[in-house]
C-alpha positions in Angstrom: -12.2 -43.7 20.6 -9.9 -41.9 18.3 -8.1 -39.3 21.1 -7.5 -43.2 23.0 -5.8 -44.1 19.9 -3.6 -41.5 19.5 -3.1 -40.9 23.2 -1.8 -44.6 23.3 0.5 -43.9 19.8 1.8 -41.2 22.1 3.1 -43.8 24.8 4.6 -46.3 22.2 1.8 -48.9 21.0 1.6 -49.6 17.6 -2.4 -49.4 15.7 -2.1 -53.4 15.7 -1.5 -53.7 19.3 -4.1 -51.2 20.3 -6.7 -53.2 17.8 -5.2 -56.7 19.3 -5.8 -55.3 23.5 -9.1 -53.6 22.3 -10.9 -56.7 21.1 -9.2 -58.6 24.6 -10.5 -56.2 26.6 -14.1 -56.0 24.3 -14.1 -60.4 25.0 -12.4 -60.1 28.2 -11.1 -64.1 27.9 -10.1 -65.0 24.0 -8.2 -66.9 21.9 -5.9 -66.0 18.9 -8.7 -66.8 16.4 -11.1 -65.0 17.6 -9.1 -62.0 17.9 -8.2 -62.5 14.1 -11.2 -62.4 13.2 -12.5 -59.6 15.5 -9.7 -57.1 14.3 -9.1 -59.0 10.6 -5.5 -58.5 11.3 -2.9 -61.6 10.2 -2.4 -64.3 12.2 1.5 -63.8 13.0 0.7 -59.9 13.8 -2.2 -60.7 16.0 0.8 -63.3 17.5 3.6 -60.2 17.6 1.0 -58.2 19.2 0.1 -60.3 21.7 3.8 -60.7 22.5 4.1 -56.9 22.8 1.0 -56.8 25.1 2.3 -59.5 27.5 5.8 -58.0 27.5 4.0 -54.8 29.0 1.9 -56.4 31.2 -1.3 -55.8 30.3 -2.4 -59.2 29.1 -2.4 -62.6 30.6 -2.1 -65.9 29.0 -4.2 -68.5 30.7 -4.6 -72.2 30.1 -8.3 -74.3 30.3 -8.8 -77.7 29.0 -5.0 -77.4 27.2 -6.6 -74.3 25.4 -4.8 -70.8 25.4 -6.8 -67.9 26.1 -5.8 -64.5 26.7 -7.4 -62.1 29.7 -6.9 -58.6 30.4 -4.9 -57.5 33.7 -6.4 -54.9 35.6 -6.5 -52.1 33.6 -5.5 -49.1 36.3 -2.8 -51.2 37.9 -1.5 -52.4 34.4 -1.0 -48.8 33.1 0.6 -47.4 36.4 3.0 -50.5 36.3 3.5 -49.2 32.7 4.4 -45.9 33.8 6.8 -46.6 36.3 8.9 -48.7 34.2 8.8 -46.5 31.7 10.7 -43.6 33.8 12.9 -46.5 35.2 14.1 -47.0 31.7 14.6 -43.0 31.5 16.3 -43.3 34.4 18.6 -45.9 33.4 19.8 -44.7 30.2 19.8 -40.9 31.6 23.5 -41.5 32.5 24.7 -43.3 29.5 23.4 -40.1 27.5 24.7 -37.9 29.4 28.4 -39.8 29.0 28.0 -38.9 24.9 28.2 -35.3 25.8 30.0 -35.2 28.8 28.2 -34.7 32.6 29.9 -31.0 32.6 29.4 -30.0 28.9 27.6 -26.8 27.5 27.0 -26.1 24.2 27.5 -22.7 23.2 24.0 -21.6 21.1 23.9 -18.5 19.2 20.4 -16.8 17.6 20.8 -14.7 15.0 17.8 -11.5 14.7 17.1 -9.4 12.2 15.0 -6.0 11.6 13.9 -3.4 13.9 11.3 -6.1 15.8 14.4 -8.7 15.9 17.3 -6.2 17.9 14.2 -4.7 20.4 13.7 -8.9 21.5 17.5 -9.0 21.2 18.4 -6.0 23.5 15.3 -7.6 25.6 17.7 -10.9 26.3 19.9 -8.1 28.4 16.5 -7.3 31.1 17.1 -11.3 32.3 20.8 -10.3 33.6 21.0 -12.8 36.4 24.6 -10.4 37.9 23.1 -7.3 37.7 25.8 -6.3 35.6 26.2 -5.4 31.9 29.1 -3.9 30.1 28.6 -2.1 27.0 31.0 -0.7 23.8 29.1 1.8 22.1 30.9 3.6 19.2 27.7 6.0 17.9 24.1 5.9 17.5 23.4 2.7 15.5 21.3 1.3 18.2 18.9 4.1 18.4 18.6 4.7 14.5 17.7 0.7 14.8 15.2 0.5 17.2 13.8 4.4 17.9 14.8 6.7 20.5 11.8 6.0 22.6 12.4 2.4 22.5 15.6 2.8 24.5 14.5 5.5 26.7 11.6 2.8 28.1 14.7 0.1 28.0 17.0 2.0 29.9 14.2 3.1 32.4 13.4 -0.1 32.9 17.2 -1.4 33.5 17.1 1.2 36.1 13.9 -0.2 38.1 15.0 -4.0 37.9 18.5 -2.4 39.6 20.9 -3.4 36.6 23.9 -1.5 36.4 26.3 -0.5 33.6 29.5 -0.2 32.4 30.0 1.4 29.2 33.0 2.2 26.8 32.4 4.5 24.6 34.3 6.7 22.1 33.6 10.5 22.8 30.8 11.5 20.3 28.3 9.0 21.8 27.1 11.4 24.3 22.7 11.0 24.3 20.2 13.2 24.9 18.4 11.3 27.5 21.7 11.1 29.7 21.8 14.8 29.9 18.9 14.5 32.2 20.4 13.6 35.3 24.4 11.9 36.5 25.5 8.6 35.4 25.4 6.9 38.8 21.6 7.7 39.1 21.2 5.9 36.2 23.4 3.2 37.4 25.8 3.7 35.1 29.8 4.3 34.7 31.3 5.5 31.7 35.1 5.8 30.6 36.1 7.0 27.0 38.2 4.9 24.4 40.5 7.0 22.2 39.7 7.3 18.7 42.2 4.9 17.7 40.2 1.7 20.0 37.1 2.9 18.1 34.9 -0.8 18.2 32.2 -0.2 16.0 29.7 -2.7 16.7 27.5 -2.4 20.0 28.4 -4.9 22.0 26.6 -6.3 25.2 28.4 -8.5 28.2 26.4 -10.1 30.8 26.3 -13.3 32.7 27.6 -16.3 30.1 26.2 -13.9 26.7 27.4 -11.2 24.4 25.3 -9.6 22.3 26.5 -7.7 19.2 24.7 -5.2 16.4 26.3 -4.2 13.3 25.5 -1.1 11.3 22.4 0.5 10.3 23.0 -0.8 6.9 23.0 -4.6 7.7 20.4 -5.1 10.7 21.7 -7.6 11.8 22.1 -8.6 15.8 22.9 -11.8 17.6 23.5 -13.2 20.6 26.1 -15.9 21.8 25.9 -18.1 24.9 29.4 -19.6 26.2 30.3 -19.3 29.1 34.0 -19.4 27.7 33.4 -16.6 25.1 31.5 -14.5 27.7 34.1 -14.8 30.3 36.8 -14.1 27.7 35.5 -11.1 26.6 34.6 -9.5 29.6 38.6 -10.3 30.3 39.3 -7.9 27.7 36.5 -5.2 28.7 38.1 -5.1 32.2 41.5 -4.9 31.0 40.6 -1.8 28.8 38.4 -0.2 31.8 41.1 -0.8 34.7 43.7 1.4 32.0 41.7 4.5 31.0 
């Protein structure tokens, strides 16, 4: 009896009207007093219930020998009609919710992770590129010191198998071991140099409508930004320094 309750909290009856269409349905044809005294709840809440009950359509108020007695509907059919007209009213005020925020509108979200565990599920984010396309400033070897060596030799095979390709800036001392192993292009990736003097020291990801950034070794801190807008803007600026080196 108790999961009924609270399944029937979940779908917006109060306790009183579930005690109120319990003892109707328990007497199948009442009247008001002997549902007050059935459920000892007061007289006008037995009254506001019963309102609440008819209103929904699961109770009928019937008339015999100028007596009012109250009947339950069928219980399937009342609950499906209750049902329906609950995702009409969803339906309805859909549109007038969406008019608050705007039809078009996007709000950027940004998630802030920390640690070594936090930057390996934030450099994870970048295996979900929808474009198949991620550009990269990498200044030195904060990432690795971060999250291990290893970690990024399993990342960047795995980049490889889902077909993701790179385009990374990089100043000239960021040259790792694992890339001495075979060319760029077979590991999807294109590389042009930044002069010391454009020297961006945080890592920083592009892809689809996210950037990710890492600071230093010293903070551990990583987080992740999704706008559209932001995204698009900096890849703007990624391209223009790619197209003049």
């Amino acid at each position: 009896m108790q999961k009924i309750i609270q399944k029937m909290k979940k779908i917006g009856f109060s306790e009183k009207e579930i005690s109120v269409y319990f003892s109707i349905l328990r007497q199948q044809r009442v009247r008001i007093s002997q549902v007050v005294k059935d459920t000892k709840i007061k007289r006008s809440s037995v009254y506001y219930a019963i309102d609440k009950l008819t209103g929904k359509e699961l109770i009928t108020q019937v008339i015999q020998e100028d007596k009012k007695y109250y009947i339950p509907e069928n219980i399937k059919e009342a609950f499906s009609n209750l049902v329906v007209e609950q995702k009409n009213i969803v339906s309805d005020i859909l549109p007038d919710l969406k008019n608050i925020i705007g039809d078009n509108s996007i709000q950027p979200k940004i998630k802030i992770y920390r640690h070594k565990i936090g930057m390996k599920r934030l450099l994870g984010n970048i295996l979900n590129c929808q474009k198949k396309t991620v550009r990269y400033y990498i200044s030195d070897f904060n990432v690795e010191r971060l999250v291990g060596e290893k970690f990024l030799d399993k990342f960047i095979e795995k980049r490889i198998e889902i077909g993701i390709r790179a385009k990374s800036l990089r100043s000239f001392k960021y040259k790792p071991r694992r890339e001495k192993k075979g060319l760029h292009s077979e590991q999807l990736r294109e590389v042009r140099f930044l002069s010391d003097k454009a020297d961006i020291k945080p890592y920083m990801a592009i892809f689809d409508n996210k950037v990710i950034v890492i600071s230093s070794v010293k903070e551990k801190l990583g987080f992740i930004i999704e706008s559209k807008d932001f995204a698009e803007a900096q890849k703007t600026i990624f391209d223009l320094l790619w197209n003049n080196l």
